[in-house]
N, C-alpha and C positions, 0 to 999 in steps of 0.2 A: 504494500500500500504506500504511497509517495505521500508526505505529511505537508500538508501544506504549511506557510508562513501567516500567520496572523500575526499583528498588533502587539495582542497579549500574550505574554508568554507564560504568566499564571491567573485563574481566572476562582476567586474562592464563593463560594453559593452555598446561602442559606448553612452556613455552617454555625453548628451549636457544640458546646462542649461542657463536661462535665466531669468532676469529681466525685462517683457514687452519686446524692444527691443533692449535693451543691453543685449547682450552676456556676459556668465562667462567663461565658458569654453564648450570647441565644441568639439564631437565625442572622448571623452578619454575611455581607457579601462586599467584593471587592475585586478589581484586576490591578495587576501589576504588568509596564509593559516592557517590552523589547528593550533592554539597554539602561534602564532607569535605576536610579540610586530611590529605592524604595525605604524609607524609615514605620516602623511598629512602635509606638508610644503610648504613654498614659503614667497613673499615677502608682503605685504600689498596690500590690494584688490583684490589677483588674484583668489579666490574665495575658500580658505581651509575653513571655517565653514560653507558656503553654500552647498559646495560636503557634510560636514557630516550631513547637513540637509537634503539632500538628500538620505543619507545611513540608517537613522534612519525613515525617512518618514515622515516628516515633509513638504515636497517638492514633489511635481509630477514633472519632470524630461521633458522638453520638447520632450527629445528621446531618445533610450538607456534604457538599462536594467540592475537592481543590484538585482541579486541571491543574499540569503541568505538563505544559505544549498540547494539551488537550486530551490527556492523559488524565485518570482518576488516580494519582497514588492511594487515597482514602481504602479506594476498593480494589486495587490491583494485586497481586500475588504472584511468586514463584518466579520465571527469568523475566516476566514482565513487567512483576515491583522491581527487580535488580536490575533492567533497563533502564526505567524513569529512576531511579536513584543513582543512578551514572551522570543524570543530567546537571545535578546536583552535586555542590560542596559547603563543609559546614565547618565553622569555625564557633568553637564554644567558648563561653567567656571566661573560662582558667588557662585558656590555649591548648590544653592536654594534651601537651606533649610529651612523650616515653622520657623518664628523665635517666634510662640506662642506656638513650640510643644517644648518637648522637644527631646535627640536624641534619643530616644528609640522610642518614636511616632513615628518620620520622618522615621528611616526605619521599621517600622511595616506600615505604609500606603500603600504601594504595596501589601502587605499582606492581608488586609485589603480590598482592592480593589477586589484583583483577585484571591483569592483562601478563601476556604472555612473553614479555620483551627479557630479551638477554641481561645479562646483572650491567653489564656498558651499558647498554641503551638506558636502564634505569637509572641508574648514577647522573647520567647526562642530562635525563630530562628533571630530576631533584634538582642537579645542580643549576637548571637554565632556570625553573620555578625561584630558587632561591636567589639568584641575582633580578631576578623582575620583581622582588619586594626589597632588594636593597642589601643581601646576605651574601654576596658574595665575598669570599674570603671565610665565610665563619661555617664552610659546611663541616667542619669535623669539631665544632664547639659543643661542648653541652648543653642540654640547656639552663642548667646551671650557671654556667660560666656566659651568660648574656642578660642582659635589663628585662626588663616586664616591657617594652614599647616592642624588642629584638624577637621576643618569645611569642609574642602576639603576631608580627611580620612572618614568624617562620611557621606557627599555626594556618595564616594563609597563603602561604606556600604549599601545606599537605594539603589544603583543602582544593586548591588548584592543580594538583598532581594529575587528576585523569581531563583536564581541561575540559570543567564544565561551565556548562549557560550560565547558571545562575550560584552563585554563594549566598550563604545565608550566615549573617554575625550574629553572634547574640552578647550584648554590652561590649565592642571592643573597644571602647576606651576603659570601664572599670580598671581602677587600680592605677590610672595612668597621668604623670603631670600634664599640666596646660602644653608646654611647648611637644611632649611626645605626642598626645593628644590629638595634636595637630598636625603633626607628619604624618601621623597612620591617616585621618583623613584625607590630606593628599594624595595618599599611596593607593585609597581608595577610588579616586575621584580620576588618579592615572590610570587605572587597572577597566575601571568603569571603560572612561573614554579612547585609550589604547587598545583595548581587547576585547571591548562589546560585551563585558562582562554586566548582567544585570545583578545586581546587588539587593538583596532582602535583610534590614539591620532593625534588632532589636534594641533600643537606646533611650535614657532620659537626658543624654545629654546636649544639654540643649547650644552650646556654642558649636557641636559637632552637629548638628542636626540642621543649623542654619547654612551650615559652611557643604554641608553631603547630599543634602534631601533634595530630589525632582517633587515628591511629594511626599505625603504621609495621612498613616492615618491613626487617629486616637482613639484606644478602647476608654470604656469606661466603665468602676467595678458597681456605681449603683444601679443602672439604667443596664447591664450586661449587654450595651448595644456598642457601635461606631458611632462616635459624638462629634467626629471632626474630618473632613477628608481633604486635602488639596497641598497649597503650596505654604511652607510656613510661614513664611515672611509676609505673606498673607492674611496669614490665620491670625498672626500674633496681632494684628488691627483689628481686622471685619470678620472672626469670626463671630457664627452666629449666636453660638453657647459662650455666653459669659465664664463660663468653670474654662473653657478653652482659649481663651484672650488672659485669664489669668495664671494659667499653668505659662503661657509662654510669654508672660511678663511678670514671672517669677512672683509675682502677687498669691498671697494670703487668701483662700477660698473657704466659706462657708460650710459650703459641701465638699464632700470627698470625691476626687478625681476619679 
């Protein structure tokens, strides 16, 4: 079957999620397109790293569907889930990387894993990953022996090992000063516009989120809905909900985000 190209290249419907019988968020939908630095925000516990648990497959979805390329991961299984999850890479907010490997190991392990290339050809393409985030030089480092900005860089480097569409962050600045802060942003915003990588980031951080975001959107833990959709720099004026002009003007809110 020849897959056509659309637009969007994740398309999430009527998706509801749950913990047993707490509710996270009920019937949300949304697309994300072709090449865009996508931001997932909100306030504490209304459910951003659970949705991208959901987005990457980690989660079955009480209901509701997340296309990816038009694809159900939700409902897909066997070489067909391990297909659509090829299309995908994910970088988690401790970086999780092997702290007995070193960085050339950790991103040659997906390599390793899932494709069939000689131990050279893997070496090579770790090592081409790790100079496209800035590492080269440090492929036989620990990661011990690098910063929290470096360990985060070489996190998205495994997550780019099988060179897929979309990454998905979840908090990568946590833990991180202003000035590294801001390099990884760039690195992202190169990697975006360089490589056609579309970008899916879970973040509250909001100097990164002005400086990354094509758009975004805000859950919300009382209403379990999307309270906010568009461009920030937008939002932080006209948008419509009040609780969303003061989350992104750092203002003191009544109600809980």
């Amino acid at each position: 079957m020849v897959r056509t190209q659309t637009e969007e290249i994740i398309e999430v419907t009527n998706l509801t999620a749950s913990y047993g019988t707490d509710l996270i968020f009920d019937d949300i939908s949304f697309n994300i397109k072709r090449g865009e630095v996508f931001v997932i925000l909100g306030g504490s516990g209304c459910g951003k790293s659970t949705l991208l648990k959901h987005m990457i497959g980690l989660y079955k979805p009480k209901a509701g569907k997340i296309l990816i390329e038009q694809d159900d991961i939700a409902s897909a299984d066997g070489t067909k889930r391990l297909e659509i999850l090829n299309r995908i890479g994910v970088m988690y907010q401790s970086g999780a990387l092997f702290g007995s490997m070193n960085l050339l190991e950790n991103v040659m392990l997906p390599l390793e894993e899932f494709t069939e290339l000689p131990e050279a050809a893997r070496e090579s393409v770790a090592a081409l990953k790790l100079m496209l985030v800035g590492l080269q030089g440090f492929e036989h480092h620990m990661p011990s022996e690098i910063s929290g900005g470096m360990q985060k860089r070489a996190a998205i480097a495994r997550a780019m090992a099988l060179d897929p569409k979309i990454l998905f962050l979840d908090e990568p600045s946590a833990g991180l000063d202003p000035i590294t802060s801001a390099e990884l942003d760039q690195l992202i915003l190169n990697l975006a516009k360089n490589l056609g990588i579309t970008f899916v980031i879970v973040t509250h951080e909001l100097d990164s989120i002005y400086s990354i975001a094509d758009r975004i959107i805000m859950l919300d833990k009382k209403t379990k809905k999307i309270i906010a959709e568009g461009d920030p720099k937008y939002l932080k004026e006209h948008a419509e909900n009040e609780n969303v002009r003061k989350f992104f003007n750092r203002q003191v809110s009544k109600d809980e985000l």
